[in-house]
C-alpha positions, -999 to 999 in steps of 0.1 A, spaced: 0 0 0 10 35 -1 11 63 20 17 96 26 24 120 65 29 159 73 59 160 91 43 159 125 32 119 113 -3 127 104 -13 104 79 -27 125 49 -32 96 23 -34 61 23 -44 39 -6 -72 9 -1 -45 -15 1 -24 2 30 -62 10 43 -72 -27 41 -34 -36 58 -39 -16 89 -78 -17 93 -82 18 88 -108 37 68 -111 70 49 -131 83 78 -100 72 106 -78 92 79 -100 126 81 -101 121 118 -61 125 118 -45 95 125 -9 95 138 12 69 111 31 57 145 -7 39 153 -5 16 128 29 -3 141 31 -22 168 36 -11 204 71 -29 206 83 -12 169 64 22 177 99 39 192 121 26 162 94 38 134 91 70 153 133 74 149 132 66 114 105 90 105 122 117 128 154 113 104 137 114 78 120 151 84 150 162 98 179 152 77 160 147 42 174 108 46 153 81 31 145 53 55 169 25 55 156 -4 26 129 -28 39 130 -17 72 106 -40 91 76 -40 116 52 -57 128 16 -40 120 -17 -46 145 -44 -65 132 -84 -74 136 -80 -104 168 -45 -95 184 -26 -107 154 4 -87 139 11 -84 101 45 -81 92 50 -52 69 82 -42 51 79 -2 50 107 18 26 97 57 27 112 90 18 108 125 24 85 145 3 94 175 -7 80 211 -17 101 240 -28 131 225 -15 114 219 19 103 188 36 68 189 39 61 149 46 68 114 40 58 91 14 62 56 8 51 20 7 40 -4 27 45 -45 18 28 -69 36 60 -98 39 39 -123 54 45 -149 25 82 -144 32 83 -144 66 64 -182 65 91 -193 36 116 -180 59 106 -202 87 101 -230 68 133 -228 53 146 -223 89 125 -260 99 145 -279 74 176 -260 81 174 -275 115 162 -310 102 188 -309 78 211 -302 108 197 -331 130 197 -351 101 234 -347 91 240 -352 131 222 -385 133 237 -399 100 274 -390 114 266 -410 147 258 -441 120 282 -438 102 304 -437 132 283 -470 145 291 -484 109 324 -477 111 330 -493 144 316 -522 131 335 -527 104 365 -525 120 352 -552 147 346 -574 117 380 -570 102 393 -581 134 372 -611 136 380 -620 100 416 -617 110 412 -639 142 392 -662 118 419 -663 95 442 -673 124 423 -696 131 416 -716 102 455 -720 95 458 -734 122 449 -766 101 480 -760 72 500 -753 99 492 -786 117 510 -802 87 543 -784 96 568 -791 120 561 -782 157 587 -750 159 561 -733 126 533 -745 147 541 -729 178 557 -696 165 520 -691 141 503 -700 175 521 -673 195 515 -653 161 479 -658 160 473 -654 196 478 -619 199 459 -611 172 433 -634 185 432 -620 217 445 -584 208 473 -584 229 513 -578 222 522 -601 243 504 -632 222 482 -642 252 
């Protein structure tokens, strides 16, 4: 919607879509409604600043400078509002600018926030399986190597005692996992 103030924030315009997005009619307008009404109580202080700087210095307010806007049923719309002074004969006679309802983006931003964090929990749980994996497969390369051990035993019976002894000792510390062979 768009919108226009006198410098002391009276609102002196506002089309039927910035109308429609702060609940206000034609008739509130005439009345002399303050622009600072339609933000929220928490953002009313930081929209007031912005609007004071902009009378003042002539600056145009920082881009898509955000606040929350009340609604019908203690809801808040979240507006985007971008504004600049208006000007006549080189004075500053008032504000204009647009208001965007950004509640389409604020929804996308939380979802994309949701599967941030699933992607996050996601990443964490396949790391502690592939860990578990891991651990596993290096447990069953150490029982195929005590397996393997083990089975020769059997060509190694059909060698002399000294080969058969020195692959026992051998194979026992891998079998049991210590240096020592037993």
């Amino acid at each position: 919607g768009i919108y226009e103030a006198d410098i002391t924030g009276r609102l002196t315009y506002a089309n039927r879509v910035a109308q429609e997005m702060a609940g206000y009619t034609q008739e509130d307008l005439r009345k002399g409604l303050n622009a600072m009404t339609v933000f929220a109580p928490e953002d009313r202080q930081r929209a007031a600043a912005v609007f004071s700087q902009m009378v003042e210095h002539g600056t145009r307010s920082p881009e898509n400078t955000e606040y929350k806007a009340p609604r019908k049923a203690d809801s808040k719309l979240p507006v985007s509002v971008i504004s600049s002074p208006d000007t006549s004969e080189a004075r500053i006679v008032g504000i204009r600018g647009i208001i965007i309802d950004i509640t389409e983006r604020k929804r996308a931003e939380e979802d994309l926030r949701a599967a941030n964090e699933q992607l996050v929990a996601s990443d964490e749980e396949l790391r502690a399986q592939y860990d578990e994996l891991a651990e596993s497969e290096k447990r069953i390369r150490m029982s195929e190597t005590r397996l393997t051990f083990m089975l020769g035993f059997y060509e190694y019976s059909q060698k002399s005692e000294k080969d058969l002894l020195e692959y026992a000792i051998e194979g026992a510390g891998i079998v049991t996992g210590s240096p020592l062979g037993y």
